[in-house]
Structure formats: C-alpha cells, structure tokens
KOLTOR-923106 format. One line per 2 residues: number of its first residue (from 0); their letters; for each residue x, y, z of C-alpha. Coordinates in pm, whole numbers. Layout:
BEGIN
NUM = a = X Y Z | ...
REM end
This chain:
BEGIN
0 = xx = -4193 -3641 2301 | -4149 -3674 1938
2 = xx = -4280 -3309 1869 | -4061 -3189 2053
4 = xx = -3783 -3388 1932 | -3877 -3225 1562
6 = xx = -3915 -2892 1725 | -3538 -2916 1850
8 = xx = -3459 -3003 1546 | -3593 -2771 1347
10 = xx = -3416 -2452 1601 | -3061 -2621 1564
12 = xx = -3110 -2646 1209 | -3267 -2247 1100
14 = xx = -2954 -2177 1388 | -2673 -2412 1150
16 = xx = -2831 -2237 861 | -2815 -1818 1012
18 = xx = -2479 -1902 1114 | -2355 -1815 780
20 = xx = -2588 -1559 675 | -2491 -1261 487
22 = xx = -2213 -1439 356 | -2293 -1432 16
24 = xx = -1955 -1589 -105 | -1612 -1731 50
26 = xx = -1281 -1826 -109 | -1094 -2044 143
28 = xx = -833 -2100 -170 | -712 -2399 114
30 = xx = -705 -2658 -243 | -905 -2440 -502
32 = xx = -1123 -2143 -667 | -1432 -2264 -561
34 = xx = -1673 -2058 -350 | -1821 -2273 -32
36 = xx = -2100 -1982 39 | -2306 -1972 -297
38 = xx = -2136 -2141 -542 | -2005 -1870 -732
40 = xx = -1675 -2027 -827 | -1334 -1882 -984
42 = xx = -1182 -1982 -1333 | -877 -1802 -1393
44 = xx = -685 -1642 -1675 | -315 -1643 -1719
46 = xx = -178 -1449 -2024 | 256 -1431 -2080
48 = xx = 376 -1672 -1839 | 162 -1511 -1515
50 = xx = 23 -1772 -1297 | -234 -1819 -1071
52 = xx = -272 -2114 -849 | -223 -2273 -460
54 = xx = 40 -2219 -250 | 41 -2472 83
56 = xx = 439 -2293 142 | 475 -2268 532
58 = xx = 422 -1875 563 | 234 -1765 227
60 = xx = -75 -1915 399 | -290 -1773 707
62 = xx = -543 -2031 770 | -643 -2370 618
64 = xx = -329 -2500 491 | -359 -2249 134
66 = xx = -426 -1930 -36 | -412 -1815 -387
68 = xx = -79 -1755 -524 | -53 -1469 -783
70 = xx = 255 -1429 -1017 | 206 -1151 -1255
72 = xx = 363 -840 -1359 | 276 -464 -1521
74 = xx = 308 -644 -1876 | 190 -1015 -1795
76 = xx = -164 -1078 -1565 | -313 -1368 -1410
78 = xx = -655 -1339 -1229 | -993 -1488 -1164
80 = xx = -1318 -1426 -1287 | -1617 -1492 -1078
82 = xx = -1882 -1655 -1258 | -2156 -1477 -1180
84 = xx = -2065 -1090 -1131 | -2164 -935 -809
86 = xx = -2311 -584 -815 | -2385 -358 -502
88 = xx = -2615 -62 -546 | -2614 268 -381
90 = xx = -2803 211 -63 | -2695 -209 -27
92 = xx = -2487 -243 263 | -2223 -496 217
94 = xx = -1836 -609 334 | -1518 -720 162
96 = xx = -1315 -921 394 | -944 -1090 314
98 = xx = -602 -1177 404 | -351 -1016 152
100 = xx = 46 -1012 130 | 229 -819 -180
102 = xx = 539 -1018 -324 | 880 -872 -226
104 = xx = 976 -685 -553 | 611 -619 -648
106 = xx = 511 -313 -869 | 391 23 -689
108 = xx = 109 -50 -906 | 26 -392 -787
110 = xx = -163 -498 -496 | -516 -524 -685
112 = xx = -717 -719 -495 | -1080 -792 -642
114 = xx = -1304 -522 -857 | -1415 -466 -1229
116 = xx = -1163 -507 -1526 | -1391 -376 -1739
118 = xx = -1363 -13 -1632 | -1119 241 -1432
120 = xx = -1378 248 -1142 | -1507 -82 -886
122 = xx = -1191 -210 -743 | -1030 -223 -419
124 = xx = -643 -168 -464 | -352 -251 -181
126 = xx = -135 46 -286 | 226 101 -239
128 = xx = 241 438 -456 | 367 722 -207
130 = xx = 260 973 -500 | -91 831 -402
132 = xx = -187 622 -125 | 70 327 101
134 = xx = -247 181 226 | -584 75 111
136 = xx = -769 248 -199 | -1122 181 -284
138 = xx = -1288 304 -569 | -1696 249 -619
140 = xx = -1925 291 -928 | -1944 679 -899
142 = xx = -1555 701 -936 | -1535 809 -604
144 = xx = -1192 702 -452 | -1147 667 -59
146 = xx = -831 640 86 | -707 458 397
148 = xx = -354 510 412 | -4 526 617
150 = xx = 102 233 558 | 400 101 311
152 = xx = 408 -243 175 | 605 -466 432
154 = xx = 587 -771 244 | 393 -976 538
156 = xx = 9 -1080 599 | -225 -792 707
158 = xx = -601 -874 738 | -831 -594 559
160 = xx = -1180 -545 634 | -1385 -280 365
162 = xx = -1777 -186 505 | -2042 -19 326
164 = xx = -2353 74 530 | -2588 145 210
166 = xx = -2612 499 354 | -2359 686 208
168 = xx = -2022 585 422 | -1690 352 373
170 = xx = -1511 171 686 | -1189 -6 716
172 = xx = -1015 -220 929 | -673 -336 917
174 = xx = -519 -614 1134 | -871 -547 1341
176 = xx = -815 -185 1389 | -1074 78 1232
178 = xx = -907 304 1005 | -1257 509 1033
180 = xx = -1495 599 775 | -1536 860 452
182 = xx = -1814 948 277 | -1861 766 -11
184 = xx = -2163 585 -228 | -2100 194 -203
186 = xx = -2212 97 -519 | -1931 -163 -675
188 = xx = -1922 -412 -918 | -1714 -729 -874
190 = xx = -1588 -911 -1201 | -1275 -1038 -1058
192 = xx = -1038 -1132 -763 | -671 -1054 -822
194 = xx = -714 -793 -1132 | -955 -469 -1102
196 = xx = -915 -155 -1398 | -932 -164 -1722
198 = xx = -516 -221 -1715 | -236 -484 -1739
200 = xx = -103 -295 -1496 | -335 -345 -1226
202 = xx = -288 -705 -1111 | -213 -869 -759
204 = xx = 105 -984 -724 | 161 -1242 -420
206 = xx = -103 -1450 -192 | -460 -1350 -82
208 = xx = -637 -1606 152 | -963 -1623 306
210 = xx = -1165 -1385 58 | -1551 -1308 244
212 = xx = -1759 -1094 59 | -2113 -1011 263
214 = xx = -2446 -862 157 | -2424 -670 468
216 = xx = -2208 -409 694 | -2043 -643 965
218 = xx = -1996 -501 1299 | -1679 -486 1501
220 = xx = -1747 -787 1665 | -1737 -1005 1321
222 = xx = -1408 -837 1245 | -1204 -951 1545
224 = xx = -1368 -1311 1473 | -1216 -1337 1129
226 = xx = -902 -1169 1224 | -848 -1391 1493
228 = xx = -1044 -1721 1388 | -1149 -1722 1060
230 = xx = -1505 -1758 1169 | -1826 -1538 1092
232 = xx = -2018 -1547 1457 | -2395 -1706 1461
234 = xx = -2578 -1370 1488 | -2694 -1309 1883
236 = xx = -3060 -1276 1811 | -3054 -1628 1661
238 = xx = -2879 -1813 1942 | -3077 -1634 2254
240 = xx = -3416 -1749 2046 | -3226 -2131 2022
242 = xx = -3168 -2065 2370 | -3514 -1926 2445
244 = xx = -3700 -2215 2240 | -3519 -2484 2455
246 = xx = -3588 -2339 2777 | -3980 -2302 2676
248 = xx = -3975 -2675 2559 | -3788 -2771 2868
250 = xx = -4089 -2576 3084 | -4362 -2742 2898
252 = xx = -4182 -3093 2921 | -4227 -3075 3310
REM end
C-alpha cells in the first residue's frame, strides 16, 4: 500500500510540475516586477519624471487585482530591465503572450512592449502610426519586420499572442483570433519590458498585465486559455499518463 501511495505521489507531483512547462518566465505585475516562472525579475529605470509602477485602478487591470503602469513620453522613459537577458535563436520556437492598453493621448510612437534597447532590431511594438502599421509590429534579430495590422489604438485592453515555430514563420493572435502567419526568422533578444530600440522615443505608455514569455510555440488551445483564464493548460499527454498510471495502480490493487 505504501508503494503505491509514493507512486501516486510521485505522478501528481511530475503532473504539478509539467503544468507550467515551457513557461520560462511570467509577470503577473498583481503587487510587483518579480517573475513567478524562473526568477528572472524586473528592476526598472525612470529618467525625467517617467514612472513605472502598479496600478490596482478598477479598469487598468485584467486579472489579479494589477498590472504595470507606464508613464513616459518621446523625451522622458521609464522601463524594466530583465535581469538575465533572454535570447531566442533561429530555429528555437518560442511565444510572447500579454495584456496591453495604450494611454489616451499616447505618442504614435509608443506602444513598445518588451525587446532590446540596445539596438533598432528585437522588439515587439503596439503601433498606432498609419504611415506604418495600426496593429502589431515585430521585429527579430535579422531586422526583419512583420506586420499584423488593421487595427487603430482604441485606448482599451486587447490580449496579444506572438508565436515562433523555430522554422522560419511568425503567428499572431489578438483578443484569441489568429491574425495568420509571415515568414520570418524568430531569433529575438529580450533586454526589456516596456522600452525596445535604441530610442527615447520608443517607450510604452499605459498598462501591460499578465506578461508570458514561453520557450515554445503554443497552440490554439493555450491561447483561448489565457485569453479567457489566465491559465497555461497541463499539457494532454501528461494528464492521460496521470490518468493512465492511476488506472494501472487501481488494476494491480485488486
């Protein structure tokens, strides 16, 4: 009986610890920067008055009670930095997940949302520019842009969803619809979360909340769960062999 107690045991436990997997960092912002996933936390930088901090305001939230709250302008950035930087490769598969609202007034140039601020490449950019794209913009290590546009800035909550499959092609969703896919390399570089370019001009201006990033291509199904619960789903294989492993035990029990 007490083997297969431990046996039990150890199934619920590799299933608690799969549940998350591929999550490689999360950024609930619900009281802080801190990253629950991996530990890769968030310090930020404020320069000219900019801010970046909490906002638990009745409507500048999605889930959790908070989300980061980013007051900057063309002239005066806030941001965080991650404090280790992530870096995709060519032929990694990997996913950007978030909640994002720009602030009522915001720049056309505004709307960065994480990337590299070391360079004019890596960054993934909610654009209002109509002499570009009213949409989403992301831009990898090659300098290869893709576009997912048609939409101008509205000022409310949309959840946006950015895929890599490691073999040469870009997805989006937005508010859980695909916006399809473009051929593009998915190498990217991540320094920071609210600033991406090399730029003062390239900041976020408003709230971001639930930031996923993933060290692989999520499939439709994981997209409508964090669009409509904010949770990543225990991967199938994992809970038919939980499943599976019970039923044997049960069998050899009798």
């Amino acid at each position: 009986m007490k083997k297969i107690v431990l046996t039990v045991m150890a199934i619920v436990a590799m299933t608690s610890v799969s549940a998350s997997a591929g999550v490689i960092a999360h950024y609930s912002f619900d009281s802080d920067f801190t990253d629950s996933a991996s530990g890769n936390d968030l310090t930020k930088v404020e320069q000219g008055g900019a801010t970046a901090g909490i906002t638990t305001t009745a409507g500048e939230y999605v889930f959790g009670g908070g989300a980061l709250d980013v007051v900057s302008t063309v002239s005066n950035q806030a941001y965080l930095n991650l404090a280790s930087p992530i870096t995709m490769g060519a032929s990694d598969a990997w996913s950007v997940a978030f909640w994002a609202r720009r602030a009522p007034g915001s720049d056309k140039r505004q709307g960065m949302v994480l990337g590299d601020t070391s360079n004019s490449t890596d960054f993934i950019w909610l654009s209002d520019n109509s002499a570009q794209v009213q949409g989403l913009r992301f831009r990898n290590s090659d300098n290869v842009t893709s576009d997912f546009g048609g939409f101008p800035d509205d000022s409310l909550f949309h959840h946006w969803v950015v895929i890599a499959d490691g073999a040469g092609s870009v997805t989006a969703y937005r508010d859980n619809v695909s916006q399809g896919s473009l051929s593009a390399s998915g190498a990217f570089s991540i320094t920071s979360v609210a600033a991406a370019y090399n730029a003062t001009t390239h900041t976020h201006n408003g709230q971001m909340d639930e930031l996923y990033i993933f060290d692989e291509a999520i499939d439709a199904a994981t997209v409508s769960s964090l669009y409509g619960n904010n949770v990543v789903p225990e991967p199938a294989t994992l809970g038919i062999l939980a499943l599976g492993g019970l039923s044997v035990l049960r069998r050899r029990k009798g």
